[in-house]
C-alpha positions in Angstrom: 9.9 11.5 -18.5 7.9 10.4 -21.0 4.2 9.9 -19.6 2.9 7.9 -22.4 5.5 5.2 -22.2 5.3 5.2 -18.2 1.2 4.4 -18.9 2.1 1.8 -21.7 4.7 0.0 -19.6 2.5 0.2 -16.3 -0.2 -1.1 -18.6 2.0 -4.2 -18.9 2.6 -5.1 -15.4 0.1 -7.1 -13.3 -0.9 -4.6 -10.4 -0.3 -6.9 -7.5 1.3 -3.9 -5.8 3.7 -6.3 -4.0 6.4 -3.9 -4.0 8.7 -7.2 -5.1 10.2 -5.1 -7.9 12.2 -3.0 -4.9 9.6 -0.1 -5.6 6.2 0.7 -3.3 4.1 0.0 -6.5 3.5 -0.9 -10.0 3.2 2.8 -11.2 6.6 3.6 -8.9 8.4 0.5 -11.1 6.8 1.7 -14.4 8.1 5.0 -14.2 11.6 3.7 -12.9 11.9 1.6 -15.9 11.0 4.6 -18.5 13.6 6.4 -16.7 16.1 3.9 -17.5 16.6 3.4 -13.6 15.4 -0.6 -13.6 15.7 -3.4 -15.6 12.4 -5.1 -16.8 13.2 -8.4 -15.0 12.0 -7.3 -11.4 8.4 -8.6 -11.5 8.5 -12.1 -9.8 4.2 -11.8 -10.6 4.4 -10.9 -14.2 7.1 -13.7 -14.7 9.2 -14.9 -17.7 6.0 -13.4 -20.3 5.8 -10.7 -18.5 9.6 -9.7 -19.0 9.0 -10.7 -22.9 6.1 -8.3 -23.1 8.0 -5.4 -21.3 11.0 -6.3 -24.3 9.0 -5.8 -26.8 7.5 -2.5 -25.9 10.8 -1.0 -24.6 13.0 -2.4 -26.8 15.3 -3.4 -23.9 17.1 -7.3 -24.3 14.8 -9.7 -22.4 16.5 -11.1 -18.9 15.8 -14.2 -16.8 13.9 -12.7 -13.8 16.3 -11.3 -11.2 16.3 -13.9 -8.3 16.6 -11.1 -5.6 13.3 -9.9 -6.3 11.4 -13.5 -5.8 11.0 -16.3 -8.1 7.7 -16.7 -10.9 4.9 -19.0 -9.1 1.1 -19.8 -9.2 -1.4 -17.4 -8.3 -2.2 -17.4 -4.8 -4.5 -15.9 -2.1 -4.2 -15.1 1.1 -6.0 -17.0 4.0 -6.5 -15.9 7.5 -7.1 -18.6 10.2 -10.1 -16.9 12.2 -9.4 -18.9 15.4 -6.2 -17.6 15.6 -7.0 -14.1 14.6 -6.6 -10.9 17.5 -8.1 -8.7 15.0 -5.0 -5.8 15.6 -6.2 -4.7 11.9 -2.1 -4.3 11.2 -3.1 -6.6 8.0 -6.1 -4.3 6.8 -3.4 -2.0 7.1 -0.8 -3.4 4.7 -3.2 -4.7 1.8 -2.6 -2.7 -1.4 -6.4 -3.2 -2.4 -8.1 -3.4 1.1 -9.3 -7.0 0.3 -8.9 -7.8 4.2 -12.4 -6.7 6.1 -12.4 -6.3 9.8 -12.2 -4.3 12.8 -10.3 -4.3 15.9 -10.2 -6.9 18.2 -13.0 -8.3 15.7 -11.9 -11.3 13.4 -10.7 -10.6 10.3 -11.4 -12.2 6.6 -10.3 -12.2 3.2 -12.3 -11.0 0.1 -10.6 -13.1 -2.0 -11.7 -12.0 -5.7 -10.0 -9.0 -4.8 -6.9 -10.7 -3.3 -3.9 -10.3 -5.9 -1.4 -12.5 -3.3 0.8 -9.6 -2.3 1.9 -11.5 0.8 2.7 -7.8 2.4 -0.4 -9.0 4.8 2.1 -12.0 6.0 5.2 -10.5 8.0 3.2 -7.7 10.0 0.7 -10.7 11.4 1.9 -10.8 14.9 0.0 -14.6 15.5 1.2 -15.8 12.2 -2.0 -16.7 10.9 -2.1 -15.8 7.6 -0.8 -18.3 5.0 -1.1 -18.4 1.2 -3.7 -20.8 -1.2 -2.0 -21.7 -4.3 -5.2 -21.5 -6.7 -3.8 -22.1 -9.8 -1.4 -25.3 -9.8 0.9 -25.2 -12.9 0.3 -22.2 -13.9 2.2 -19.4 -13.2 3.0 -15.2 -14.4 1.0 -14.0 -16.7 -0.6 -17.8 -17.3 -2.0 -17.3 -13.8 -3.5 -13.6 -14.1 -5.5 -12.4 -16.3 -5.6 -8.4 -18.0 -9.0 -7.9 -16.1 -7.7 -9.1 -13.1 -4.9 -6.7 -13.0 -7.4 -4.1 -13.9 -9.2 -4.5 -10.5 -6.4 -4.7 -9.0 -5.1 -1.3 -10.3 -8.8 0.0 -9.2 -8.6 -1.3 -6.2 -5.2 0.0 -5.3 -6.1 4.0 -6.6 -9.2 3.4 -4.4 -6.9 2.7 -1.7 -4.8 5.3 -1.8 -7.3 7.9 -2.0 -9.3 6.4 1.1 -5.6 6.3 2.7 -5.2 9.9 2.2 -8.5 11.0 3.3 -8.7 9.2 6.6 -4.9 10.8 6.9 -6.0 14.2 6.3 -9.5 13.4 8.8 -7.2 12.5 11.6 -5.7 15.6 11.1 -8.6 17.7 10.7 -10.2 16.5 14.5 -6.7 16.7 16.2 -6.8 20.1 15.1 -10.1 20.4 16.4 -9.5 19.1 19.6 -6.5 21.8 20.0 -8.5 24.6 18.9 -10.5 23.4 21.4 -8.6 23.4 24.2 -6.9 27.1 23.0 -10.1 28.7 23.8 -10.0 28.0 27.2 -6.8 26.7 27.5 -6.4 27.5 31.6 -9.9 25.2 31.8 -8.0 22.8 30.1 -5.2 22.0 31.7 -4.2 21.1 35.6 -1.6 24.2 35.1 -2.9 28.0 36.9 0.8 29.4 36.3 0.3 31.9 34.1 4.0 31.9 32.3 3.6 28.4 31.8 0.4 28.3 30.2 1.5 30.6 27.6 4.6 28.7 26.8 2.1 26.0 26.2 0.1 28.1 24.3 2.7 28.5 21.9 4.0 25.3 22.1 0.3 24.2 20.4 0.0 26.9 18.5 3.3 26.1 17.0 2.2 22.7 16.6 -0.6 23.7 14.8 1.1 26.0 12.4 3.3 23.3 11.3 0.6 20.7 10.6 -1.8 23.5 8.9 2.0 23.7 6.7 2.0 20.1 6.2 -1.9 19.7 4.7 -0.9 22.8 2.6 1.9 21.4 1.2 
């Protein structure tokens, strides 16, 4: 794969990270496309300019957007209604850029210079009480975003990841703590006093352990 052309064609698409394009990001679709795995008419944010602009540089024939992926539209942002709110967090979750703020059983709110209108925070509300703000009527792609836009957005989303990871690989760290914990004295531990069984327990853990310590190695 050419890594060049996958930076020059993901330098193209808007960043939304909406996952519209079938792929769990814009970098995911970029490299799809310079492997000649996707067409350049997946990006319902992008739009009709945005498949012109991905022509140009690939030299690939210029489609009408594919209607499976979603259709072009106006910029939009996303709006939580706080009344309604449970604050399960399962939005702060799903947003690509971590532009929703909260904590559980707390309300939740939107940052919304840093929302790129993803709608992934819609379908896991369980309250349905997030809806979209159209903020720029008639306008739409490429017309609607802006490069510096898509440049925070891209920011954001690396960000995210990398704060993703490490609270992954914190979790981790303590539940390994708490079971090396509860090795040292694992008869205080536990209601068991059979001997036989604590040390199939034992190893049970242990093995536990050694597959996770596999895992964060890997």
């Amino acid at each position: 794969m050419n890594t060049l052309r996958v930076e020059e064609i993901d330098a193209l698409l808007p960043q939304t990270q909406c996952t519209r394009c079938g792929y769990p990001d814009c970098r995911s679709y970029a490299e799809a496309i310079a492997a000649g795995e996707a067409d350049i008419n997946r990006c319902p944010p992008g739009g009709a300019e945005g498949i012109e602009r991905l022509a140009r540089l690939t030299g690939l024939a210029a489609r009408p957007l594919d209607p499976a992926c979603g259709a072009e539209g106006p910029r939009a942002v996303a709006v939580i209604d706080e009344a309604w709110c449970i604050g399960c967090t399962l939005c702060i979750k799903a947003c690509p850029v971590d532009c929703i703020v909260g904590t559980h059983k707390r309300m939740h709110t939107v940052v919304e210079q840093w929302c790129t209108g993803c709608e992934l925070c819609i379908p896991v509300c369980p309250v349905d009480c997030i809806t979209l703000r159209v903020e720029t009527p008639g306008r739409t792609g490429w017309q609607a975003w802006s490069p510096e836009q898509a440049a925070q957005a891209r920011e954001r989303y690396d960000f995210h990841r990398l704060r993703v990871e490490r609270d992954r690989r914190e979790h981790e760290e303590r539940l390994a703590a708490k079971a090396d914990a509860k090795l040292a004295d694992l008869a205080a531990a536990s209601t068991i006093t059979d001997p036989q069984t604590l040390q199939r327990k034992r190893s049970i853990i242990e093995a536990a352990m050694a597959r996770a310590r596999a895992r964060r190695a890997g």
